[in-house]
Backbone as CSV, one residue per row, in Angstrom:
resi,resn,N_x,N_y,N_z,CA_x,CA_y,CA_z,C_x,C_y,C_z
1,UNK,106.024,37.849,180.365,106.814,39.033,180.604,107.164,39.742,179.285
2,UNK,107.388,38.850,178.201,107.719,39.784,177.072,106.257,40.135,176.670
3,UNK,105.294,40.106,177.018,104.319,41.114,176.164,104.180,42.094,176.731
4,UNK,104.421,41.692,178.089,104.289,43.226,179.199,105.250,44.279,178.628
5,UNK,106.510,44.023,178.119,107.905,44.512,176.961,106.920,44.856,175.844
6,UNK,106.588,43.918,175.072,105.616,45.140,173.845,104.881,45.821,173.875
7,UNK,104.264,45.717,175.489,102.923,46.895,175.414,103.968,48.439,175.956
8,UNK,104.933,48.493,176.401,106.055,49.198,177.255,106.329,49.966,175.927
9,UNK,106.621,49.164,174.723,107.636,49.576,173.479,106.483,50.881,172.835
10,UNK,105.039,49.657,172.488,104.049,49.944,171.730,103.779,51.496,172.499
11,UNK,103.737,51.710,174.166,103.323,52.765,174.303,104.053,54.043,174.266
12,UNK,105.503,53.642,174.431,106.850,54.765,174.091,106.759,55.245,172.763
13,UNK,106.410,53.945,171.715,106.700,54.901,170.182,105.085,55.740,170.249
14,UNK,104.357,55.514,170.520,102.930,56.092,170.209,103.268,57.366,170.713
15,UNK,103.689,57.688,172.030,104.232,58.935,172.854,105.123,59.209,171.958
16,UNK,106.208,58.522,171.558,107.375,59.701,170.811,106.945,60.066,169.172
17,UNK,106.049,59.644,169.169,105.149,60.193,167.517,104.483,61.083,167.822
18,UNK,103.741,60.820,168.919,102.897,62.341,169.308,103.378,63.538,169.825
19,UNK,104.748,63.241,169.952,105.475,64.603,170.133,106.063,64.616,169.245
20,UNK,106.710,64.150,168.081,106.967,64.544,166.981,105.537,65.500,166.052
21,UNK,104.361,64.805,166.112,103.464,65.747,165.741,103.177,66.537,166.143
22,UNK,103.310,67.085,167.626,102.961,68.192,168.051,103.916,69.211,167.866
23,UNK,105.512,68.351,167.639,106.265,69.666,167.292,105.901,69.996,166.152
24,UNK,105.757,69.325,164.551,105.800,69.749,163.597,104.644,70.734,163.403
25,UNK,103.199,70.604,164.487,102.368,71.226,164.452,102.591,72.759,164.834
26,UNK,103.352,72.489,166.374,103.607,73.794,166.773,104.404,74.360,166.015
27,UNK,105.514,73.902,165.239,106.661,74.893,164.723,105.730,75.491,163.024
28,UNK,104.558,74.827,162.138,104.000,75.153,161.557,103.239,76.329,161.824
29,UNK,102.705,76.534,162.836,102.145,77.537,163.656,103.039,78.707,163.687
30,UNK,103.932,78.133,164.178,104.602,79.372,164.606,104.959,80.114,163.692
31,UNK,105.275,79.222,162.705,106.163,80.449,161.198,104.632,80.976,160.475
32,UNK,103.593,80.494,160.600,102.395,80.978,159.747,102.407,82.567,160.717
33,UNK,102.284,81.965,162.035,101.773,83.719,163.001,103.230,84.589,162.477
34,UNK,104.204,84.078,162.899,105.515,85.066,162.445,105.096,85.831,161.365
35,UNK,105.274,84.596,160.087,104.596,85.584,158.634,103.445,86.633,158.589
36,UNK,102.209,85.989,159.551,101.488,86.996,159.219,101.517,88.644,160.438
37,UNK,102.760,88.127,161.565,103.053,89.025,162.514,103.808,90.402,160.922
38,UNK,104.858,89.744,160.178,105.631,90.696,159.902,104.920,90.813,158.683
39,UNK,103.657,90.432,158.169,102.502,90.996,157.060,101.933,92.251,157.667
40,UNK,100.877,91.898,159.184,100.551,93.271,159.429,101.578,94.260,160.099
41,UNK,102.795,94.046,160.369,103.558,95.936,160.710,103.637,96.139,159.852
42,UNK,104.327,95.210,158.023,104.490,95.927,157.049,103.863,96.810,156.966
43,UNK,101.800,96.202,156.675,100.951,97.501,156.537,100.988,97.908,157.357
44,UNK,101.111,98.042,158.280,101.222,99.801,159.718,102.050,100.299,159.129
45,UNK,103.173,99.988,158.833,104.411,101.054,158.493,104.371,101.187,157.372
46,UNK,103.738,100.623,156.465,103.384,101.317,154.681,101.956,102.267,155.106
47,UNK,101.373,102.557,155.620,99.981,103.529,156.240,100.861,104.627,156.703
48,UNK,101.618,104.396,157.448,102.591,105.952,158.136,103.716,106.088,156.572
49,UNK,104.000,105.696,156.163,104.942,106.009,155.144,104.466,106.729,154.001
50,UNK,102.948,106.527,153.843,101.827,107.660,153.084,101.782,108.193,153.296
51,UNK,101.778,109.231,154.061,101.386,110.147,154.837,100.116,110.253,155.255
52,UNK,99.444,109.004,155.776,98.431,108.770,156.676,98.191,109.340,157.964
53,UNK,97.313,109.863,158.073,97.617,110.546,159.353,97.269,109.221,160.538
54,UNK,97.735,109.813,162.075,97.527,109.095,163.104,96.913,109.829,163.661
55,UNK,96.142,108.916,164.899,95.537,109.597,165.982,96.538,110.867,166.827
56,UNK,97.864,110.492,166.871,98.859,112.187,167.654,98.791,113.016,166.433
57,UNK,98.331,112.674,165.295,98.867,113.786,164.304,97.265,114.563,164.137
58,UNK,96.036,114.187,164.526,94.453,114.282,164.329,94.981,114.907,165.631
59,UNK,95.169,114.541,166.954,94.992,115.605,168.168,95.962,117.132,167.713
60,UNK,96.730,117.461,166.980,97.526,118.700,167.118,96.707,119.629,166.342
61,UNK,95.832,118.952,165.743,94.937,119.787,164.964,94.173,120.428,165.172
């Protein structure tokens, strides 16, 4: 009966490591897309701040 107990233990920590890695994975993820979410509006909104034109500003023409 107690090994049936270590294989019980052995398979809980293996599970609670693999969700520790999947968080650290996902939350790595997430701040890389964030960063590169608020990299490209910067450039959209440094392109309009040139006075780049847009596609509504090409139709009035």
């Amino acid at each position: 009966m107690a090994a049936a107990g270590g294989v019980g233990d052995w398979l809980f920590k293996s599970f609670t490591a693999g969700l520790g890695i999947a968080t650290v994975y996902l939350t790595a993820n997430l701040s890389i897309n964030v960063f590169r979410g608020f990299a490209w509006h910067s450039a959209q909104s440094k392109g309009d701040d040139e006075g780049e034109k847009t596609s509504s500003d090409l139709k009035s023409e």
